[in-house]
One Martini backbone bead per residue (centre of mass of N, CA, C, O) as a GRO file, in nm:
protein
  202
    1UNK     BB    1  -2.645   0.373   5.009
    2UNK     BB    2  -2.449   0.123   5.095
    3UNK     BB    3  -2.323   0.039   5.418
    4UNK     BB    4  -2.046  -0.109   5.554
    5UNK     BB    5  -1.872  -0.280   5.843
    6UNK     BB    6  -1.555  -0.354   5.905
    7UNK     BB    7  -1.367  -0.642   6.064
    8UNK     BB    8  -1.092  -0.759   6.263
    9UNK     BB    9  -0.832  -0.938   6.325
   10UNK     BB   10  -0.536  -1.059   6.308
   11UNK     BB   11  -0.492  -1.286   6.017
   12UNK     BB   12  -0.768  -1.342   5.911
   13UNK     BB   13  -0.887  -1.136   5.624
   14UNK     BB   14  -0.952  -0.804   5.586
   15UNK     BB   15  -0.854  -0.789   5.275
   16UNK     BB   16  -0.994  -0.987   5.138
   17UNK     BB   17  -1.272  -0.851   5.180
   18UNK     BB   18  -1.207  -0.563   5.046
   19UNK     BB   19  -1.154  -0.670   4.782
   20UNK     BB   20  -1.428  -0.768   4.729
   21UNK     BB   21  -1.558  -0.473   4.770
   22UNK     BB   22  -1.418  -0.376   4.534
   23UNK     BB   23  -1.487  -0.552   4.282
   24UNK     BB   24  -1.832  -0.453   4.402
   25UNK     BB   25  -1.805  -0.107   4.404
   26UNK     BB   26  -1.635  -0.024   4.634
   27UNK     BB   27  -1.542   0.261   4.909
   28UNK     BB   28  -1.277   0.245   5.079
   29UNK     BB   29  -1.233   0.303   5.425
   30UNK     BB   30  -0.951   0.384   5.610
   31UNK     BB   31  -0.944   0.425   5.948
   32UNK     BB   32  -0.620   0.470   5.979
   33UNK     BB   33  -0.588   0.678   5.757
   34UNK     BB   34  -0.788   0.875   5.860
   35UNK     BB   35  -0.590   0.910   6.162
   36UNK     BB   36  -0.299   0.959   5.976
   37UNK     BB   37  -0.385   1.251   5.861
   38UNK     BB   38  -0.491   1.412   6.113
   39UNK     BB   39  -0.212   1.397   6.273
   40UNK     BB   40  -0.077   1.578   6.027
   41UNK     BB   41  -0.358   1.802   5.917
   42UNK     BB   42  -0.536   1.871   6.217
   43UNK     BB   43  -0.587   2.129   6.398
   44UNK     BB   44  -0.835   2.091   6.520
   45UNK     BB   45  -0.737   1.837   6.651
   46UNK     BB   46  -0.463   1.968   6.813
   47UNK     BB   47  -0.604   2.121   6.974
   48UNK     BB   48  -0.753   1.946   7.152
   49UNK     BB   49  -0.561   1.768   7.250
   50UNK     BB   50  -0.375   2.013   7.401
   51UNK     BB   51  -0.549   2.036   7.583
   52UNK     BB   52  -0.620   1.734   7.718
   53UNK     BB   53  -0.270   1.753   7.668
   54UNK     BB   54  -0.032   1.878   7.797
   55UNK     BB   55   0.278   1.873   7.555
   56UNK     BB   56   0.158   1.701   7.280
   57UNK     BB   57   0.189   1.969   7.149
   58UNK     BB   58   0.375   2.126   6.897
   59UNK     BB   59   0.348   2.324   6.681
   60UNK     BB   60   0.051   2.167   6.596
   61UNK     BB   61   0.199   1.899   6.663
   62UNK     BB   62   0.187   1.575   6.735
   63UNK     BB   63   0.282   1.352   7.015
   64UNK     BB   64   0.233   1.014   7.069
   65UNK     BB   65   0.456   0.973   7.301
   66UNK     BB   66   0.362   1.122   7.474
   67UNK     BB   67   0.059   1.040   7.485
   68UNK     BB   68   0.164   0.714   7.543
   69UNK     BB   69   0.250   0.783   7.858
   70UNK     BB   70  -0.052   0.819   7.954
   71UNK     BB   71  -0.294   0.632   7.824
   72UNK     BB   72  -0.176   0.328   7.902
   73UNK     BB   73  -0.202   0.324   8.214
   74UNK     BB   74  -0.480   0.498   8.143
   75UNK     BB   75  -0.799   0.469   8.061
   76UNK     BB   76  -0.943   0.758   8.097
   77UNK     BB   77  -0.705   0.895   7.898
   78UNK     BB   78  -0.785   0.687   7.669
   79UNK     BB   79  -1.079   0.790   7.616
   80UNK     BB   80  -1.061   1.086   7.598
   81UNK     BB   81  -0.869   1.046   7.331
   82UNK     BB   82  -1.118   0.899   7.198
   83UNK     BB   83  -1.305   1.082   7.149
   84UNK     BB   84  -1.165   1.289   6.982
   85UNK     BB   85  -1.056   1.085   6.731
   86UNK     BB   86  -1.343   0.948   6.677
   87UNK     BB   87  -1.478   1.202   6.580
   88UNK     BB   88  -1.246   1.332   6.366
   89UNK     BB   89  -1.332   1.036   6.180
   90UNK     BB   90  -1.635   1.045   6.165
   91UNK     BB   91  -1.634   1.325   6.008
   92UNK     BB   92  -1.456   1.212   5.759
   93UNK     BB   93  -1.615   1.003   5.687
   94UNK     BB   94  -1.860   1.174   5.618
   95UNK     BB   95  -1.745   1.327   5.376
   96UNK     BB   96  -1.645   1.055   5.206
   97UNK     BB   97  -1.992   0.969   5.188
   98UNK     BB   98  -2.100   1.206   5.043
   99UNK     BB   99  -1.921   1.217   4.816
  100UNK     BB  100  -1.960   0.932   4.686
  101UNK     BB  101  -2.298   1.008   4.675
  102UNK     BB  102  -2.279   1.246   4.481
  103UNK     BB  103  -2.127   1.016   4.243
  104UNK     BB  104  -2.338   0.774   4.269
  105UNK     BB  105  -2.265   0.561   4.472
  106UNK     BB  106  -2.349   0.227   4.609
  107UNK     BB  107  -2.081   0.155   4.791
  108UNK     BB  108  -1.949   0.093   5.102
  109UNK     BB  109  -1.667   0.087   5.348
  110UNK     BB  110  -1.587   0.065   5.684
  111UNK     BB  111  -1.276   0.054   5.815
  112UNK     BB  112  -1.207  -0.096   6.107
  113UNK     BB  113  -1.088  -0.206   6.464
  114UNK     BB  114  -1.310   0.004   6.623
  115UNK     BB  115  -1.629   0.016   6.497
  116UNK     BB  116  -1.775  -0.039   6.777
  117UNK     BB  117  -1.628   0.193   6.974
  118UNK     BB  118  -1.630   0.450   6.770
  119UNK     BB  119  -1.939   0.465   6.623
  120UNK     BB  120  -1.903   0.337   6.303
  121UNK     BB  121  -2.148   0.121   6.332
  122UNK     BB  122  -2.378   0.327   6.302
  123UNK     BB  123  -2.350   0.428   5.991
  124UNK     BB  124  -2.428   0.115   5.939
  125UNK     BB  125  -2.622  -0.130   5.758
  126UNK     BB  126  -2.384  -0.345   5.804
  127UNK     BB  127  -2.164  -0.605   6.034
  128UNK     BB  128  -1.823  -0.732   5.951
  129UNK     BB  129  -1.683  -1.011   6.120
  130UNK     BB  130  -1.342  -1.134   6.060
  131UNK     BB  131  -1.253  -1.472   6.102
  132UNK     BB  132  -1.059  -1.720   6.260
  133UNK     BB  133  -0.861  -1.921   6.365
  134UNK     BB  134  -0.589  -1.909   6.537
  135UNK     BB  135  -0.366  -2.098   6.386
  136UNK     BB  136  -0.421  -1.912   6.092
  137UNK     BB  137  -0.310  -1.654   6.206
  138UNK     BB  138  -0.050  -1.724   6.288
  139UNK     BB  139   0.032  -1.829   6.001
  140UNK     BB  140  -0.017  -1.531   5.870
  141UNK     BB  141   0.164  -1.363   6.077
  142UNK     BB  142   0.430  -1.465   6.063
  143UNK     BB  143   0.477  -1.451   5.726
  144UNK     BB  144   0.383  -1.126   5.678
  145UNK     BB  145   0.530  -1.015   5.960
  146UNK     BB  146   0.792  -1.150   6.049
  147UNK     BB  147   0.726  -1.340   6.310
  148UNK     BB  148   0.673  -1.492   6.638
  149UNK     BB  149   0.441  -1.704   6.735
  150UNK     BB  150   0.478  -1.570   7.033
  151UNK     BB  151   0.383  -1.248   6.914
  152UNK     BB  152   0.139  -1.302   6.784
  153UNK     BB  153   0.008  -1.455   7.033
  154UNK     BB  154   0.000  -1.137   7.169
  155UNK     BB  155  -0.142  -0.982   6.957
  156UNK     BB  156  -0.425  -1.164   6.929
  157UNK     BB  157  -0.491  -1.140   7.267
  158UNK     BB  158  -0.516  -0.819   7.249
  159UNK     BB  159  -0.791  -0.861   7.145
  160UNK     BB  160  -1.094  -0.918   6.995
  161UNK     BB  161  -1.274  -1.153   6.994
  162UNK     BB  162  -1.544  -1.375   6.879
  163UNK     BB  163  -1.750  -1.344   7.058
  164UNK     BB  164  -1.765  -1.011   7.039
  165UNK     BB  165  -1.827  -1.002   6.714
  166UNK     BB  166  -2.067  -1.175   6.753
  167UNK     BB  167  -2.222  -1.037   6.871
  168UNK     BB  168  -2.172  -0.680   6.746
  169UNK     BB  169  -2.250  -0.808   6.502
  170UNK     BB  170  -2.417  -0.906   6.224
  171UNK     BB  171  -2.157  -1.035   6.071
  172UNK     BB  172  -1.975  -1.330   6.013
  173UNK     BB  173  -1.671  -1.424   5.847
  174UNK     BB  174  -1.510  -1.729   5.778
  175UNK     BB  175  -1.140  -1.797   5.782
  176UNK     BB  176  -1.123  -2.145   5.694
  177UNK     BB  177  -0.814  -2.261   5.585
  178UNK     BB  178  -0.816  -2.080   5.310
  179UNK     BB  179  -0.717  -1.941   5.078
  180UNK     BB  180  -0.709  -1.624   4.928
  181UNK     BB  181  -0.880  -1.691   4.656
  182UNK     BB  182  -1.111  -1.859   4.828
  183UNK     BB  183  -1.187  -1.629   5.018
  184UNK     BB  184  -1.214  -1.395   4.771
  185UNK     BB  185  -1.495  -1.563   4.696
  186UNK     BB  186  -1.633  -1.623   4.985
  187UNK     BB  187  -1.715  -1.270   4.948
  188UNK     BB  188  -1.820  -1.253   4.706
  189UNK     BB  189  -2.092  -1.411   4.790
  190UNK     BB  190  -2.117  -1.290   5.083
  191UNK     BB  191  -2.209  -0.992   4.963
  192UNK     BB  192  -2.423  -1.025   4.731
  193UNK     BB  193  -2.658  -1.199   4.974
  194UNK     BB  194  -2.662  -0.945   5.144
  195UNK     BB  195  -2.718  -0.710   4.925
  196UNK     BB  196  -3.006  -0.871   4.836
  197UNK     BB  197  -3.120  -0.988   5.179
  198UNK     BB  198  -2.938  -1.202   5.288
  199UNK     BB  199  -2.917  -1.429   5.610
  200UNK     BB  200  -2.757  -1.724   5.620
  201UNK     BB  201  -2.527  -1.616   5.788
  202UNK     BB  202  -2.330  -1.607   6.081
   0.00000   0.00000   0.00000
């Protein structure tokens, strides 16, 4: 089974590129969704947490706004905190892609926006992150999240470059001017040469 590691900021087009590999019969993990059911449904990761931040768990729930309290403002407890959280969604997302290879499944996708830092793109045969201009990405994130450009533009810059991107991934996959009907035709073809052993993309 290819396992690909999906990454890129806000406003990129990471969602066409996933329908893309989902049209390619892939399955895929939102590693979003897989830390936010851990958050609700994880006793195992409640205790640690607990432990590790007393006063953040009541009756076995997180209380996340307690423990943004402390991680935001110093680094080291919040790398504490990801070490915590990023084991137990390696963990599920290792379920995940058992349960699918055991049905058969030949094509996985792993979808995180930290891949990079979370130890999730070891997992994987090939990671690819979607990038494009910052001027398109503004103006898709005022469009979808009905925010002010110079919001956007404040969300886009607290994230990893695309240098950081082109360094750390496998390969970059890029959404400039285009639709995304056109966006998610580029991905479908870029997904199928690089599955197939090409490697001519940047």
């Amino acid at each position: 089974m290819k396992i690909v590691g999906i990454t890129g900021g806000s406003g990129a087009g990471k969602t066409s590129a996933l329908v893309a590999l989902e049209e390619l019969g892939a399955r895929i993990i939102d590693c979003d969704a897989v830390y936010h059911d851990l958050l609700e449904n994880s006793a195992e990761m409640a205790k640690e947490v607990g432990e590790a931040f007393p006063g953040s768990v009541i009756d076995g729930k997180i209380y996340t706004k307690e423990i943004g309290k402390i991680v935001f403002s110093d680094e080291s407890e919040l790398a504490r905190l990801n070490a915590i959280t990023h084991r137990f969604v390696g963990m599920k997302v290792d379920e995940i892609l058992d349960a699918h290879r055991s049905r058969g499944g030949w094509l996985a996708a792993i979808d995180a926006i930290a891949l990079i830092e979370s130890g999730l793109a070891e997992k994987c045969d090939f990671t690819v992150a979607v990038i494009a201009p910052l001027e398109d990405r503004v103006k898709r994130l005022t469009a979808r999240d009905k925010i002010t450009e110079e919001y956007a533009r404040l969300r886009i810059s607290a994230q990893k470059s695309d240098d950081f991107f082109r360094e750390k991934c496998t390969y970059c996959l890029e959404n400039a001017g285009l639709s995304k009907i056109e966006f998610e035709e580029k991905a479908i073809g870029f997904f199928k040469e690089i599955l197939e052993g090409g490697s001519s993309h940047e």
